[in-house]
TIRO-2110 file (N, C-alpha, C; in Angstrom, 1 decimal):
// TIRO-2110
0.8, -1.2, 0.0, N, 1, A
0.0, 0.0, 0.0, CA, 1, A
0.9, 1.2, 0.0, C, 1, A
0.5, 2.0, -0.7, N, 2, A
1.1, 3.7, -0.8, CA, 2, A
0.4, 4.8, 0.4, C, 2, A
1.9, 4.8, 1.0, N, 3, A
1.5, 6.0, 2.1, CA, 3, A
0.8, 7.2, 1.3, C, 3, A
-0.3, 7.6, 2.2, N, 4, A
-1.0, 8.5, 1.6, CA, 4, A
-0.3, 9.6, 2.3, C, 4, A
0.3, 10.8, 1.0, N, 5, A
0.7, 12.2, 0.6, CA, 5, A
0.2, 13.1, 2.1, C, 5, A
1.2, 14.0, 2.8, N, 6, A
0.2, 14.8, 3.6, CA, 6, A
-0.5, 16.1, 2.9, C, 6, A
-0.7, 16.7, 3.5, N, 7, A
-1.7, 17.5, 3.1, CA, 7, A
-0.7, 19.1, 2.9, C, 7, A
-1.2, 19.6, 1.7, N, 8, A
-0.3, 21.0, 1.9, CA, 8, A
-0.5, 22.1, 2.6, C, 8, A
0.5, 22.7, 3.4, N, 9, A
0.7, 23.4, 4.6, CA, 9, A
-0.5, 24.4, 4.1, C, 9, A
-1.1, 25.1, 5.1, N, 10, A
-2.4, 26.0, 4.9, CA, 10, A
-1.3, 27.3, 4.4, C, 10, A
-2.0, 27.8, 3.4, N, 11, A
-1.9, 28.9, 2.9, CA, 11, A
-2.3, 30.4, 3.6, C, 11, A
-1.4, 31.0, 4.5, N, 12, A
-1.8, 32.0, 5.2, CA, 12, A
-1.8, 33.6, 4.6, C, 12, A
-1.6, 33.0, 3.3, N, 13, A
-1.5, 35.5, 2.7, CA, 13, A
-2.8, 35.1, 1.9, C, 13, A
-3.9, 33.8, 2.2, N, 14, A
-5.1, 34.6, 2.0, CA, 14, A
-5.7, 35.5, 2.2, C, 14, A
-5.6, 35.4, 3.3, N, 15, A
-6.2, 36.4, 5.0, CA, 15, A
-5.4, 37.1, 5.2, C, 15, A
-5.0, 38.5, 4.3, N, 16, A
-3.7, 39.4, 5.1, CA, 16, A
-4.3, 39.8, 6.7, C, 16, A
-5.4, 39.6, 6.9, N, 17, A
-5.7, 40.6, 8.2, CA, 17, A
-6.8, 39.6, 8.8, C, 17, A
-6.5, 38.2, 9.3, N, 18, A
-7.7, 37.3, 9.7, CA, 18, A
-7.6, 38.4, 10.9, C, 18, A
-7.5, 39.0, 12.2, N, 19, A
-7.5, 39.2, 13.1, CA, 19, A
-8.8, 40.4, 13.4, C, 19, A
-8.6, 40.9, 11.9, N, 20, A
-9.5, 42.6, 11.3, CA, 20, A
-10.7, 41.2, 11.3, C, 20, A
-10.8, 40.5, 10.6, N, 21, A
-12.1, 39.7, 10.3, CA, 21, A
-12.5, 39.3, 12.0, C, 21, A
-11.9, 38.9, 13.1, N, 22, A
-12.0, 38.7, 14.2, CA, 22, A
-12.7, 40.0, 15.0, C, 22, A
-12.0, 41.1, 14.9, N, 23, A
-13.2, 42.3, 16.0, CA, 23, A
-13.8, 42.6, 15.2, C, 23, A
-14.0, 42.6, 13.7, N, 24, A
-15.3, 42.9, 13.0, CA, 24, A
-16.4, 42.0, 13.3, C, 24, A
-15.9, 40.7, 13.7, N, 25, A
-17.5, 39.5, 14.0, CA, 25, A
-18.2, 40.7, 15.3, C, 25, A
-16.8, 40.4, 16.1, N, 26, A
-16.9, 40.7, 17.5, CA, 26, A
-17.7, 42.2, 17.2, C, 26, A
-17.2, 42.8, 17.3, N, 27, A
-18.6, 44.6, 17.3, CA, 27, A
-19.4, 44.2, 16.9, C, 27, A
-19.7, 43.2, 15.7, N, 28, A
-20.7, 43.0, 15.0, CA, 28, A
-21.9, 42.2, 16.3, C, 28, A
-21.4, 41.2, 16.8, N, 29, A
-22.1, 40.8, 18.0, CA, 29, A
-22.9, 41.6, 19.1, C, 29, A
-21.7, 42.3, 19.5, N, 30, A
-22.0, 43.0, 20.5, CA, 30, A
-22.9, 44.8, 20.3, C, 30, A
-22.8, 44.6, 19.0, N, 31, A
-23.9, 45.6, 18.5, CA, 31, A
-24.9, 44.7, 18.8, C, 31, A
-25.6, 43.9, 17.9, N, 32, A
-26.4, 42.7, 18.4, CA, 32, A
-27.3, 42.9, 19.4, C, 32, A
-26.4, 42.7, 20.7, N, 33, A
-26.4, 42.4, 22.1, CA, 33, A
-26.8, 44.0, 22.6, C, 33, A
-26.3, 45.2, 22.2, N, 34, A
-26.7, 46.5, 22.5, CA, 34, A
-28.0, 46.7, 22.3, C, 34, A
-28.6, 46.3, 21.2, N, 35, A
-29.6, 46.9, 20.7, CA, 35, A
-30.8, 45.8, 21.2, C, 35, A
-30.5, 44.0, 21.3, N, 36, A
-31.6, 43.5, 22.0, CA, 36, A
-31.5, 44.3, 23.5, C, 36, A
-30.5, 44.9, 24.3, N, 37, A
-31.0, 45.2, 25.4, CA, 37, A
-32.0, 46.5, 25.1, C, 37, A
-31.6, 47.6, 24.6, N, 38, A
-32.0, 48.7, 23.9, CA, 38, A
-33.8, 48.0, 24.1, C, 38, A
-33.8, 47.4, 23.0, N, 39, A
-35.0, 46.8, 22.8, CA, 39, A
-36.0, 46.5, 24.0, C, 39, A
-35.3, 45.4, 24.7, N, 40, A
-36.0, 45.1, 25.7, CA, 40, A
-36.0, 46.0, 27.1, C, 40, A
-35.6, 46.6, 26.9, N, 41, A
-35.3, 48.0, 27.6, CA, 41, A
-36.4, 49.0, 27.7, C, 41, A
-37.0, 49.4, 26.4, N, 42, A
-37.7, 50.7, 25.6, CA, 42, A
-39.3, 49.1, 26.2, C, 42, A
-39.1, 48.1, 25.9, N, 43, A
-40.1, 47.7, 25.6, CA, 43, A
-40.8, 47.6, 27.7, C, 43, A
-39.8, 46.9, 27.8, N, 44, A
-40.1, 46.9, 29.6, CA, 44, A
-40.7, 47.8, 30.3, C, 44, A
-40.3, 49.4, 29.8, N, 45, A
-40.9, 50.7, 30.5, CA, 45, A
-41.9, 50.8, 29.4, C, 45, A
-42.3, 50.6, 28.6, N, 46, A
-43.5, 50.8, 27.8, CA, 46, A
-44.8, 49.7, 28.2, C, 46, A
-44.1, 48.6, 28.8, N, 47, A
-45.0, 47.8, 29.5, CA, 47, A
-45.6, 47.9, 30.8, C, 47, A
-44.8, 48.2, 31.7, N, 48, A
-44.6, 48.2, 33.0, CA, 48, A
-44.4, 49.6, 33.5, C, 48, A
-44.0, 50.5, 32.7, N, 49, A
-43.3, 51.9, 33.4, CA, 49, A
-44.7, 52.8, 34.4, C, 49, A
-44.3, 53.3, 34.7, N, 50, A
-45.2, 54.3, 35.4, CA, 50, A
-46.3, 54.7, 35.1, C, 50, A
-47.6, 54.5, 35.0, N, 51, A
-49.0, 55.2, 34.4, CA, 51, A
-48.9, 53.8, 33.3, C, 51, A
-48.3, 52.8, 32.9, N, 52, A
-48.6, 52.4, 31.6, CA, 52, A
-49.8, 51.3, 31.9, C, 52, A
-50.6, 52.0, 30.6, N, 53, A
-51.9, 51.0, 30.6, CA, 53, A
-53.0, 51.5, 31.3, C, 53, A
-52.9, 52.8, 32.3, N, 54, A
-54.0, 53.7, 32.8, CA, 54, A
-54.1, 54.7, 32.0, C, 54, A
-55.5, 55.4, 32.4, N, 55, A
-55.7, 56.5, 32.2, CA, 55, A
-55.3, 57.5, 32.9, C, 55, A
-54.0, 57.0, 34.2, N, 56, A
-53.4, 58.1, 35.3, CA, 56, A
-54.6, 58.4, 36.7, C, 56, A
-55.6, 57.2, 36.5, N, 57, A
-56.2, 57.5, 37.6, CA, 57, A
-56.2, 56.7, 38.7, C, 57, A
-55.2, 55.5, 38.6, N, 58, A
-55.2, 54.9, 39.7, CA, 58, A
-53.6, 54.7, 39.6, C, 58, A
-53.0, 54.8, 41.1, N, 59, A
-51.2, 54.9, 41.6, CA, 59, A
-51.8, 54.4, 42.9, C, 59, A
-50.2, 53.5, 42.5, N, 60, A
-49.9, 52.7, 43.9, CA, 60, A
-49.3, 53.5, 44.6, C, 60, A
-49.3, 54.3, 45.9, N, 61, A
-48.6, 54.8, 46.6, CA, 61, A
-47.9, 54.5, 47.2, C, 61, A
-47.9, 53.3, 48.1, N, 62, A
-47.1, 52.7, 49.0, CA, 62, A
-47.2, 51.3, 49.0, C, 62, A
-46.4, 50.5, 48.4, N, 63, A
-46.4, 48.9, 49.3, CA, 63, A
-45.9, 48.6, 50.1, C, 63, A
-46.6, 47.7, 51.1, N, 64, A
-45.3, 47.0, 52.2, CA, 64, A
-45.8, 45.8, 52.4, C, 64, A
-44.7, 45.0, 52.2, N, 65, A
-45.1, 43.4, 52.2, CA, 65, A
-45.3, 42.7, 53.6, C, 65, A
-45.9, 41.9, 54.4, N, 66, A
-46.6, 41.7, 55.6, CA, 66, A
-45.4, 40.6, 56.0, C, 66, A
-46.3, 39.4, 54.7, N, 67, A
-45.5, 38.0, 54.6, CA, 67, A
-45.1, 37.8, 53.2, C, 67, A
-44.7, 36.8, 53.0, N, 68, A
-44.5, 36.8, 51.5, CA, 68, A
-45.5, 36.6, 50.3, C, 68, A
-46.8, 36.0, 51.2, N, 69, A
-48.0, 36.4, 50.3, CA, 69, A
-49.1, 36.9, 50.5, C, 69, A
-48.7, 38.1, 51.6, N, 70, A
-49.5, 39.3, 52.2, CA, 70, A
-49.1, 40.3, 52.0, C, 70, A
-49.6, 41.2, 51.4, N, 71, A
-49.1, 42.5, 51.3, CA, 71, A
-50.4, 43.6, 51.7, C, 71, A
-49.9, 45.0, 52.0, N, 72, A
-50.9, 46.3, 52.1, CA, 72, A
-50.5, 47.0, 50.9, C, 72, A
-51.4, 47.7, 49.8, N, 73, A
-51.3, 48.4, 48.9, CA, 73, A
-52.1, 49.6, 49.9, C, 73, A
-51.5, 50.9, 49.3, N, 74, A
-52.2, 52.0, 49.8, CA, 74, A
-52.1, 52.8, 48.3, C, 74, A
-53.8, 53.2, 47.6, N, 75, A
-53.3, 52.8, 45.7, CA, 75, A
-54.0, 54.4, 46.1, C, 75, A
-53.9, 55.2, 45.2, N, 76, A
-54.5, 56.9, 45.3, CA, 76, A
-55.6, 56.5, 43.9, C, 76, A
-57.4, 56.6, 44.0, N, 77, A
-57.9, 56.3, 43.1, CA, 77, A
-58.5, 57.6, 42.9, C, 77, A
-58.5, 58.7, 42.0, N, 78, A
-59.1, 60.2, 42.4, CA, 78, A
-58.8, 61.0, 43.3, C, 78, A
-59.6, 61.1, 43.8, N, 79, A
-59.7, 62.1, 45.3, CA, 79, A
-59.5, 60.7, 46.4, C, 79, A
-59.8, 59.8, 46.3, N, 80, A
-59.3, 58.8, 47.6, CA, 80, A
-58.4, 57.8, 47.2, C, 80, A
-58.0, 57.7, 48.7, N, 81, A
-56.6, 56.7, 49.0, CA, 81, A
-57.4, 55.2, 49.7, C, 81, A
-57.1, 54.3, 49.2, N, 82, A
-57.9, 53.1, 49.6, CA, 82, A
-56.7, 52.0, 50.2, C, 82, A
-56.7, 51.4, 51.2, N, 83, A
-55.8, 50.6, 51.9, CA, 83, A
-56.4, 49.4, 51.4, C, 83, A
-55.9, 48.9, 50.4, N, 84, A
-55.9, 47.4, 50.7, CA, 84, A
-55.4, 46.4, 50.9, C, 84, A
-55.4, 44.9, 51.2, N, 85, A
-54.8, 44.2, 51.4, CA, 85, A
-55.1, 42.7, 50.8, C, 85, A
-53.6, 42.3, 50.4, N, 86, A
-53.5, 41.6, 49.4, CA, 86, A
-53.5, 39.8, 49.6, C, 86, A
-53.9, 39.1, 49.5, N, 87, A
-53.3, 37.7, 49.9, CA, 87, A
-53.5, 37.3, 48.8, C, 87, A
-53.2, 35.3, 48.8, N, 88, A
-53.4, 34.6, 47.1, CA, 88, A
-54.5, 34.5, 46.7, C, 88, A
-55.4, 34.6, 47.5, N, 89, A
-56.3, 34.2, 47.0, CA, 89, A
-57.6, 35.8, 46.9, C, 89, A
-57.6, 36.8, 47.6, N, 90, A
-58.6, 37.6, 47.6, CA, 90, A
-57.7, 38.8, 47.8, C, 90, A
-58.1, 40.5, 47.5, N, 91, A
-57.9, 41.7, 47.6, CA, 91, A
-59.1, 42.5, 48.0, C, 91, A
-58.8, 43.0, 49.2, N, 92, A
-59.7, 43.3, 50.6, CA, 92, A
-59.6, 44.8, 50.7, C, 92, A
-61.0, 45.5, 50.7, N, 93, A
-60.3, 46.9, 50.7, CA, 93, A
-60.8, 47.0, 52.3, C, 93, A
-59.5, 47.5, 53.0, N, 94, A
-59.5, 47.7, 54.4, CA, 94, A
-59.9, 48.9, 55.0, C, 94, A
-59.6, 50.4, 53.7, N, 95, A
-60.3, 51.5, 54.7, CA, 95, A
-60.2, 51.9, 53.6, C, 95, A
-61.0, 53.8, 53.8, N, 96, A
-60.9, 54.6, 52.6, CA, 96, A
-60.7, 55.9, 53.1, C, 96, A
-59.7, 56.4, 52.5, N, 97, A
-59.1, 57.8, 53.2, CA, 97, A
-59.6, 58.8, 52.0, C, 97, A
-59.0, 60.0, 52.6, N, 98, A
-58.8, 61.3, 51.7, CA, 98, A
-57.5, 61.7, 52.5, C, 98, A
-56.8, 62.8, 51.6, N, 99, A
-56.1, 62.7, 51.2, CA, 99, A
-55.6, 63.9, 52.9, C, 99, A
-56.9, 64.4, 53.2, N, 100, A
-56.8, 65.2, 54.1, CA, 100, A
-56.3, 64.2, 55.6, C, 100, A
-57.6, 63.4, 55.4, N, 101, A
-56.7, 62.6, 56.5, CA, 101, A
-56.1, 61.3, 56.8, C, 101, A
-54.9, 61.4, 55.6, N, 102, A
-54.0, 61.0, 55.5, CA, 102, A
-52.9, 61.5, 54.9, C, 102, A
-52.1, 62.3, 55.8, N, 103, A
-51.4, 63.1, 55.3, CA, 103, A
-49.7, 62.5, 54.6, C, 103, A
-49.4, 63.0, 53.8, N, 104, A
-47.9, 63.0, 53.2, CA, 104, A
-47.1, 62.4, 54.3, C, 104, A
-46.3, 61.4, 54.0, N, 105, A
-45.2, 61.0, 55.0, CA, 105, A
-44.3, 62.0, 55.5, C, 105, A
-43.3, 62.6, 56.6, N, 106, A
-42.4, 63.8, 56.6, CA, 106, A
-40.8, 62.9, 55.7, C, 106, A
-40.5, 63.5, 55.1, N, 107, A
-39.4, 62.8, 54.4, CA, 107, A
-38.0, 63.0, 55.0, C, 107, A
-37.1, 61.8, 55.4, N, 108, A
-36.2, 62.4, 55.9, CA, 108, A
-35.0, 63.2, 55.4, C, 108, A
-34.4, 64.0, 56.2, N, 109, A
-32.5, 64.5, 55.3, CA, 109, A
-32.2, 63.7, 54.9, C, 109, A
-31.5, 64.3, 54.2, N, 110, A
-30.9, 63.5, 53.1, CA, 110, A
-29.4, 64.4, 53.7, C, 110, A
-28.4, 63.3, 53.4, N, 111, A
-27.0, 63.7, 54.0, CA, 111, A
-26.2, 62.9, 52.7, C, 111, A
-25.4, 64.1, 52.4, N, 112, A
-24.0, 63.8, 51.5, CA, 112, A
-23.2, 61.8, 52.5, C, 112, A
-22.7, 61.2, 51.4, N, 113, A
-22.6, 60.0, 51.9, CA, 113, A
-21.0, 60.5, 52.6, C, 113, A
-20.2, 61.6, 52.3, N, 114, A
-19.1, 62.4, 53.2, CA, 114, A
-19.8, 62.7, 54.5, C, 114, A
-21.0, 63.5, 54.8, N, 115, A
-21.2, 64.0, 55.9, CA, 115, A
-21.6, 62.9, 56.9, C, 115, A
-22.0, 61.7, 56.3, N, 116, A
-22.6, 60.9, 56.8, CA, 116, A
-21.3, 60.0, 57.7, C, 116, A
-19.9, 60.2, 56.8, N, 117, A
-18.6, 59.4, 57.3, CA, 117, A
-18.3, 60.2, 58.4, C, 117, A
-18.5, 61.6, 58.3, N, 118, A
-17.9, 62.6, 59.2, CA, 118, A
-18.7, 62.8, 60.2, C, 118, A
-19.9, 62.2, 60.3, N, 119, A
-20.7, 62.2, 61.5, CA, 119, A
-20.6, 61.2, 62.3, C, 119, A
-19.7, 60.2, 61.8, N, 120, A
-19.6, 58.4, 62.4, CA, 120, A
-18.1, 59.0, 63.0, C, 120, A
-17.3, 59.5, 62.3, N, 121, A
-15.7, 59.9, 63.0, CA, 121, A
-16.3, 61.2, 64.2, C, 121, A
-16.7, 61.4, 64.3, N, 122, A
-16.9, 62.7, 65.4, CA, 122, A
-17.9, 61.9, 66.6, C, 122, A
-19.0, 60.6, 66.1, N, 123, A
-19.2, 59.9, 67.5, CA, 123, A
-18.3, 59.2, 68.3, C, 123, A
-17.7, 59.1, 67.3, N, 124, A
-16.1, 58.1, 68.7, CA, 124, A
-15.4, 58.6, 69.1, C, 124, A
-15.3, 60.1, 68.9, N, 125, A
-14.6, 61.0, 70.2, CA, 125, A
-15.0, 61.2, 71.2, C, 125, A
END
């Protein structure tokens, strides 16, 4: 039997620049990848974003979760604020305010995240 011939060495000045063909895939990708986030980005706040899907007449004001499948919604519907409360199985309206008497939370200072280090070094003196 005749040893079969090898193969001739790969011809490399096809490709003056395989490496140019390498970050061109690569941007090409990661353009790609920019624009599905872009996408699902623009599309998430157009689903979900603030007011979407109302007519601006009903806002959740406040959640706070109880348990993990209890929560209190306090939702602003018009002129009233309605407390309700949430579990798996039913949504319970608990009370009904105005706006009079339920007033705005007081919001606290807000402190530079410096003043806040410089307030922690001056208690241990």
């Amino acid at each position: 039997m005749q040893a079969v011939p090898p193969p001739p060495p790969a011809d490399l000045t096809a490709e003056p620049y395989p490496f140019l063909d390498l970050v061109v895939t690569l941007l090409a990708f990661l353009a790609v990848i920019l624009a599905a986030w872009l996408a699902a980005r623009w599309l998430m706040r157009r689903m979900y974003g603030p007011g979407a899907g109302t007519g601006g007449r009903l806002r959740v004001v406040e959640r706070v979760p109880l348990e993990p499948r209890r929560t209190l919604f306090l939702v602003e519907a018009g002129e009233k604020l309605l407390l309700l409360g949430s579990t798996d199985h039913e949504i319970r309206v608990l009370g009904e305010f105005t706006h009079e008497q339920l007033p705005a939370p007081a919001t606290p200072e807000r402190r530079s995240f410096l003043d806040a280090l410089r307030s922690v070094g001056k208690d241990k003196r």
